[in-house]
C-alpha positions, -999 to 999 in steps of 0.1 A, spaced: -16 -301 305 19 -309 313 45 -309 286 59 -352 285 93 -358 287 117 -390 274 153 -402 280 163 -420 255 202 -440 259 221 -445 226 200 -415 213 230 -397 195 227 -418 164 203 -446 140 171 -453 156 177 -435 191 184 -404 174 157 -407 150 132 -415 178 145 -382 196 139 -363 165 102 -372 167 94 -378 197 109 -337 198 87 -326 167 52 -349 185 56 -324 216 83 -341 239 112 -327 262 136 -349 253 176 -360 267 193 -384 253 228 -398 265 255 -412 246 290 -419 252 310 -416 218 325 -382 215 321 -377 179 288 -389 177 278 -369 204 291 -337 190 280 -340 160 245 -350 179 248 -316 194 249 -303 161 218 -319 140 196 -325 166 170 -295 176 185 -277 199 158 -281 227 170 -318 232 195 -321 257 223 -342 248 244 -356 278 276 -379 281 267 -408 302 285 -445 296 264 -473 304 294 -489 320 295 -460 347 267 -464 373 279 -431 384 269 -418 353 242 -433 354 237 -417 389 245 -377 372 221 -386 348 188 -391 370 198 -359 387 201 -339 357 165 -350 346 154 -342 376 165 -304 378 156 -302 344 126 -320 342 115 -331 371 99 -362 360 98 -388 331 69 -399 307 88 -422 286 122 -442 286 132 -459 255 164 -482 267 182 -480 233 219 -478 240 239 -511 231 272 -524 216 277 -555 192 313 -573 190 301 -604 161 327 -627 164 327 -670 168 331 -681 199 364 -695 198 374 -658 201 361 -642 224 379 -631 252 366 -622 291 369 -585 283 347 -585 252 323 -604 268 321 -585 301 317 -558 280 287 -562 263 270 -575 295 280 -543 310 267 -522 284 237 -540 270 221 -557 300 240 -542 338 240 -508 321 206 -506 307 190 -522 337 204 -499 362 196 -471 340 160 -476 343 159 -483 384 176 -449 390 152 -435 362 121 -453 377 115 -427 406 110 -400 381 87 -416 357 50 -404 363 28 -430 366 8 -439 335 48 -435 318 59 -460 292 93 -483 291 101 -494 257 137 -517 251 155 -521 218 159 -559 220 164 -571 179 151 -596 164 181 -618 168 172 -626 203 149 -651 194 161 -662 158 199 -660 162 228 -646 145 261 -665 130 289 -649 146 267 -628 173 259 -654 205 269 -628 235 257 -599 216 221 -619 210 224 -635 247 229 -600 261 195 -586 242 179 -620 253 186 -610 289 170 -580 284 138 -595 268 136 -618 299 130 -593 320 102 -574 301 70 -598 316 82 -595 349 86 -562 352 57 -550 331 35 -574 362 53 -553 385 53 -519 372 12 -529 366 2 -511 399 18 -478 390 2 -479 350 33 -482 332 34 -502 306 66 -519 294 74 -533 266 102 -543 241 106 -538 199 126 -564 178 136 -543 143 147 -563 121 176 -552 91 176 -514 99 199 -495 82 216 -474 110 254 -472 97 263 -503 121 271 -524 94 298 -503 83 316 -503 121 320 -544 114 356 -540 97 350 -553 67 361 -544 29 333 -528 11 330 -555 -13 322 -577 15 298 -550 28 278 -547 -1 276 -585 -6 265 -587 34 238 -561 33 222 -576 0 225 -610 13 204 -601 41 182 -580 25 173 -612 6 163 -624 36 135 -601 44 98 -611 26 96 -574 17 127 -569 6 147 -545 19 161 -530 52 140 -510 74 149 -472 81 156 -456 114 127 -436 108 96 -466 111 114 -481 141 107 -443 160 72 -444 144 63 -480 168 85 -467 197 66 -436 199 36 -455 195 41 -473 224 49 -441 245 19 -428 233 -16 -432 254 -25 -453 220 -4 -479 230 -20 -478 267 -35 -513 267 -2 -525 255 23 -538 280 46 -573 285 51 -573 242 78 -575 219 69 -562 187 86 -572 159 92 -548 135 112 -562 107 94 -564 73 84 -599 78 114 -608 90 103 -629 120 77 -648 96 87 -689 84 120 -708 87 
């Protein structure tokens, strides 16, 4: 028996890096792309060293190109793709400029969707597709309309091609976490007083009571690339400690 293989974008940190760390210790060749330097050196560091780490900005279709060629020498084909790479800008509306908002189309929806066509021709029939949507795409966030429009996008596009990937097996699918505690908060700019009061505001907000960990979102993702999951296909699974539940 073959050994599987998953690419996994965004995987150098949070919940991509965490889903190569087990996907890795379940059996898995694993790659995972990401395109800040410093996480993906220190990537290169804590992650086992048989995961491949490679540079590759979602922008950059001719990265995106280099990338389905390495996998190919390397690996030949794909089992599983976890579409995990994406940026956030919160900000009202009234601010936003054309850059910041071509930005995060670019690198959320243009860059992930590309990423799986020239992936596609390597994944073996049977193979999995799993998308890091967020729960905000279908509940909203103050302060976060491209951001959620750009994972709404992506969500769109999970029935349709999960009807037309039926034929070949592969199941797609999408996961919603809710509060995770991946270190994103801190990126936002804000003082650490207004950090703390953030974070327990929203934790508030969730019926069990606290954010989720990097850790249980890889525990569903690898569930769905697993042959458990292979009656599962067109979903999006919310994992976010009720968070989706009531007003």
């Amino acid at each position: 028996m073959s050994t599987p293989t998953a690419l996994i974008t965004g995987g150098t940190s949070g919940i991509g890096k965490a889903t190569a760390e087990l996907l890795h210790q379940r059996g898995y060749q694993v790659i995972v792309t990401g395109q800040n330097p410093d996480t993906i050196a220190a990537a290169g560091k804590e992650l086992p060293e048989e995961i491949v780490v490679v540079r590759a900005d979602a922008r950059s279709l001719a990265d995106t190109d280099r990338l389905a060629e390495e996998i190919r020498e390397r690996f030949g084909t794909l089992d599983a793709l976890f579409l995990n790479a994406g940026i956030v800008r919160p900000q009202p509306i009234e601010a936003f400029d054309e850059a910041t908002y071509d930005d995060l189309f670019n690198v959320n929806v243009k860059g992930q969707f590309f990423t799986l066509q020239k992936a596609l021709p390597l994944l073996n029939d049977g193979g999995s597709i799993v998308f890091n949507i967020g729960i905000g795409a279908t509940r909203g966030i103050p302060n976060g309309s491209v951001a959620v429009a750009t994972k709404g996008a992506l969500l769109s596009l999970v029935p349709s091609l999960a009807l037309e990937l039926a034929p070949r097996r592969i199941r797609v699918n999408a996961i919603s976490p809710g509060p995770v505690d991946t270190g994103i908060w801190a990126k936002q700019g804000l003082p650490p007083e207004a950090l703390e009061e953030l974070a327990n505001a929203t934790a508030s907000r969730v019926p069990l009571g606290r954010f989720g960990t990097s850790e249980e979102i890889a525990e569903v993702v690898a569930f769905l690339a697993s042959k458990a999951a292979g009656f599962i296909t067109g979903e999006n699974i919310v994992v976010g400690g009720g968070s989706g539940i009531g007003a």
